[in-house]
C-alpha positions as CSV (number, residue, x, y, z in Angstrom):
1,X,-15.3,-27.6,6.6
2,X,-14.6,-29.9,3.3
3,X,-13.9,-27.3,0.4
4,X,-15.3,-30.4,-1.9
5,X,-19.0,-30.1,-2.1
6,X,-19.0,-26.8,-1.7
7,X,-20.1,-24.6,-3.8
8,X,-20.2,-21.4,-2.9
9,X,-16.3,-22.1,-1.5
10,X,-15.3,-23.3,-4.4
11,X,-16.4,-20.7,-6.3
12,X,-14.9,-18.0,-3.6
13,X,-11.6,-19.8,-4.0
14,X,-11.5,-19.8,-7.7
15,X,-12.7,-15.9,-8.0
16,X,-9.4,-15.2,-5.3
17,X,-7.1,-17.1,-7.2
18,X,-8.1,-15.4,-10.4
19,X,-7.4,-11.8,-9.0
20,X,-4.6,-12.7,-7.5
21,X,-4.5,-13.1,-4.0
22,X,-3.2,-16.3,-2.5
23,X,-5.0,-18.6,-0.1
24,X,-2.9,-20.5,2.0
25,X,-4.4,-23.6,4.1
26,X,-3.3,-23.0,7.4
27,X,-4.1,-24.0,11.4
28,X,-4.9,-21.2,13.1
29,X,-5.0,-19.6,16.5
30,X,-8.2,-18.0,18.0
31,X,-8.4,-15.4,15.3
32,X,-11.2,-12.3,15.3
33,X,-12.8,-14.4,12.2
34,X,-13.1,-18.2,13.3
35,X,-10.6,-19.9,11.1
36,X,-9.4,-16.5,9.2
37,X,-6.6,-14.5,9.0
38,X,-4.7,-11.9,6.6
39,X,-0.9,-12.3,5.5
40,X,1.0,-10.9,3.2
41,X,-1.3,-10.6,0.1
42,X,-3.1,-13.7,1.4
43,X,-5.6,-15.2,3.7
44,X,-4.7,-17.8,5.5
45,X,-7.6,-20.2,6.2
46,X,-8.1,-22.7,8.9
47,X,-11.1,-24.7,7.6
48,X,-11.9,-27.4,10.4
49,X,-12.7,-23.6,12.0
50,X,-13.8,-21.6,9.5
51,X,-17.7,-21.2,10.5
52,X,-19.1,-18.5,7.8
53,X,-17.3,-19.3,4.4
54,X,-18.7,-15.9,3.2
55,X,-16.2,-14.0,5.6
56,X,-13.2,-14.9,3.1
57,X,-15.0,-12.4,0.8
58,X,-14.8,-9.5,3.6
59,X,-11.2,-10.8,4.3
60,X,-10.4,-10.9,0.5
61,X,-12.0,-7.2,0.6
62,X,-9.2,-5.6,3.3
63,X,-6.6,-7.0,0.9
64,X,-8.3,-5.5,-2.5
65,X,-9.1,-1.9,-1.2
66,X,-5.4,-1.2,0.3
67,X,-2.7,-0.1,-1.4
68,X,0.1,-3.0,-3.1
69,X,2.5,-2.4,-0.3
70,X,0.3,-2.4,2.4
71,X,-1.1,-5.6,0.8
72,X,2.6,-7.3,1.0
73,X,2.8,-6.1,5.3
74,X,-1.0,-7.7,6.0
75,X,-0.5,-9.7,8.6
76,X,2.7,-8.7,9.7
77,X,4.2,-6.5,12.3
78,X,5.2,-4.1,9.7
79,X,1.4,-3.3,9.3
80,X,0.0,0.1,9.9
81,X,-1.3,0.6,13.5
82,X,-4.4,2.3,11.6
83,X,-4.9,-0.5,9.2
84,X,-7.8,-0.7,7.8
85,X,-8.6,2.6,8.0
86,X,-12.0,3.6,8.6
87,X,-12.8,4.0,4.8
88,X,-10.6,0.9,4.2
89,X,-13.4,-1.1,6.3
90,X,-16.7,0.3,4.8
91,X,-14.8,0.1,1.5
92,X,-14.3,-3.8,2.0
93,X,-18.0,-4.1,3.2
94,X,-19.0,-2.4,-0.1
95,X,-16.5,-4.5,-2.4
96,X,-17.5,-8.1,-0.5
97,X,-20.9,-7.0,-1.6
98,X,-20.0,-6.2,-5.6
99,X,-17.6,-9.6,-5.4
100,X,-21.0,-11.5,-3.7
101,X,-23.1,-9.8,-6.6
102,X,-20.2,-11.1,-9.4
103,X,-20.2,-14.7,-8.4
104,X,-24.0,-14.9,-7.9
105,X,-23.8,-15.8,-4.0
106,X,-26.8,-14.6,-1.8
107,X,-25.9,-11.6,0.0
108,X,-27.6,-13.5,3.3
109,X,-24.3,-16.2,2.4
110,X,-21.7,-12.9,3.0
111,X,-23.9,-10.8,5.3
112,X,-24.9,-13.5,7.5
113,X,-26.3,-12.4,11.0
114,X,-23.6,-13.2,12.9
115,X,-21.7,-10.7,11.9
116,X,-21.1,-7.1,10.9
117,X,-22.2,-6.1,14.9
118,X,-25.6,-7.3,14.2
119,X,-26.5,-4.7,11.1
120,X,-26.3,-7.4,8.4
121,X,-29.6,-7.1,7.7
122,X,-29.4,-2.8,7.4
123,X,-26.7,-3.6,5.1
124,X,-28.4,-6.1,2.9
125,X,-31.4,-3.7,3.4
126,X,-29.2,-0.3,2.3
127,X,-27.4,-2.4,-1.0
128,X,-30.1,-4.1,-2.5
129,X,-32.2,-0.6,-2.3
130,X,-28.7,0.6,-3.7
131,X,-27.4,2.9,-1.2
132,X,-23.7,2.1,-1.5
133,X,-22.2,3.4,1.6
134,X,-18.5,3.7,0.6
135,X,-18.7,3.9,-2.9
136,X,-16.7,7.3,-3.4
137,X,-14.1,5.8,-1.6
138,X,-13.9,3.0,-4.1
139,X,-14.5,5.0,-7.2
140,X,-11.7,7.3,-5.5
141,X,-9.1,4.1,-5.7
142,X,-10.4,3.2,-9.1
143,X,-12.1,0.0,-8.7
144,X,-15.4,1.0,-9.9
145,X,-17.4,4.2,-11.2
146,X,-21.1,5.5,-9.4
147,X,-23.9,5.9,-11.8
148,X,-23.4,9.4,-13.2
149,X,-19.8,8.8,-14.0
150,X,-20.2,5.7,-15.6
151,X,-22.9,6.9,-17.8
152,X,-20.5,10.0,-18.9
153,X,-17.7,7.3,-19.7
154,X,-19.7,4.9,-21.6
155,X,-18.8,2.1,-18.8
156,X,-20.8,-0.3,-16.8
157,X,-21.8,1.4,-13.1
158,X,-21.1,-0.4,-9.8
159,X,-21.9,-3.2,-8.2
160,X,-20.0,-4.1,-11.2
161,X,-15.7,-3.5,-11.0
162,X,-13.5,-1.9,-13.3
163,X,-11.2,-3.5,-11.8
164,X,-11.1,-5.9,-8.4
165,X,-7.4,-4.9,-6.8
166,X,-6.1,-1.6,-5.6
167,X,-2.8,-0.7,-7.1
């Protein structure tokens, strides 16, 4: 898959690389995510396999809702046998959605129906009516605020980020 010409990757790329997580060009393996895999505080992408470009954004999302050291064992055999945890997961479900929502991609282009064990659509269905299933867990690691708390504080309420990385 050429990264020139497209769009939507380039502007995936970009967004990564501006909050600081590495992407590192790279032949691959069969890996659970055709042409994807995590490393430490990167993803490592094979693109002559990559088939869904909007997975790097639920890939990016593992690496953003996990702590700073766990973030430096991805992909390694120092990694957790839990990791992601189960909140970890829906919590990089929610954030791929609030990164798709930032750079403008349609939801369809992250939640295509090929994956997320064929609920995709429930999903798309559940955020765009704004049920955000995971959303204490993320205002719990500080990435965002829910609607009452960020009226109280005077900030902006999720889908949009305080901040895009866990510390």
């Amino acid at each position: 898959m050429p990264v020139e010409g497209n769009f939507e990757l380039q502007k995936i790329l970009s967004f990564l690389k501006e909050i600081g997580l590495d992407i590192i060009e790279k032949e691959l393996d069969t890996t659970f995510l055709p042409g994807l895999s995590l490393g430490p505080n990167c993803i490592y992408i094979d693109y002559n396999k990559l088939l869904y470009p909007g997975d790097i954004l639920h890939e990016a999302g593992h690496l953003a809702v996990t702590t700073s050291s766990q973030r430096q064992l991805a992909g390694t055999k120092k990694t957790a046998a839990d990791w992601p945890t189960q909140a970890e997961e829906i919590g990089a479900i929610l954030w791929s959605f609030a990164a798709a929502n930032h750079l403008q991609l349609p939801l369809e282009f992250v939640f295509h129906p090929y994956g997320y064990k064929n609920e995709s659509d429930w999903l798309i269905s559940n955020f765009t009516n704004e049920n955000y299933i995971g959303l204490p867990f993320l205002e719990w690691i500080g990435l965002c605020l829910g609607k009452e708390r960020a009226v109280k504080e005077n900030k902006p309420a999720f889908p949009a980020m305080l901040k895009w990385m866990r510390d």
